[in-house]
C-alpha angles and dihedrals in degrees: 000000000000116000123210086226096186096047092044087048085048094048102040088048088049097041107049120074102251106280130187147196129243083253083052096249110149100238095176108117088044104054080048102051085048097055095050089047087051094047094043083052086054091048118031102020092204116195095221126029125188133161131203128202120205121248124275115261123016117317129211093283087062083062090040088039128032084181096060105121094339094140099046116106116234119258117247110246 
C-alpha cells in the first residue's frame, strides 16, 4: 500500500479542530495521520506499507499547470 504522506498530513491538519499538548505543540496532523493509518490497517491489512512526501518547494507541474495546489493553504512550520 503506497500513502500520499504529504496529502494525509494536509487533510488531517485542515480537518481536526486545533488541538494542543500540555507543552502547547499542535499535534493535530499527526494524531490524524495516525488514526487513518490505524483504520487502513483494520480494513485493508496491507503487507507493505510505505509512504512518500512531495519535494520542498514547487516542482515541474507548478511551470505545466498555474493552477497546481493553488488552492491549498500553507502549512504552518
Amino acid at each position: 500500500c503506497l500513502i500520499d504522506g504529504s496529502s494525509w498530513l494536509h487533510r488531517a491538519f485542515n480537518a481536526l479542530p486545533p488541538l494542543s499538548t500540555a507543552a502547547g505543540e499542535p499535534p493535530g496532523a499527526l494524531y490524524g495521520v495516525l488514526h487513518m493509518l490505524r483504520r487502513l490497517q483494520r480494513d485493508y491489512q496491507p503487507r507493505y506499507l510505505a509512504g512518500v512526501f512531495d519535494a520542498p518547494g514547487k516542482t515541474f507541474r507548478h511551470a505545466q499547470f498555474a493552477a497546481y495546489k493553488a488552492q491549498r493553504p500553507p502549512l504552518d512550520p
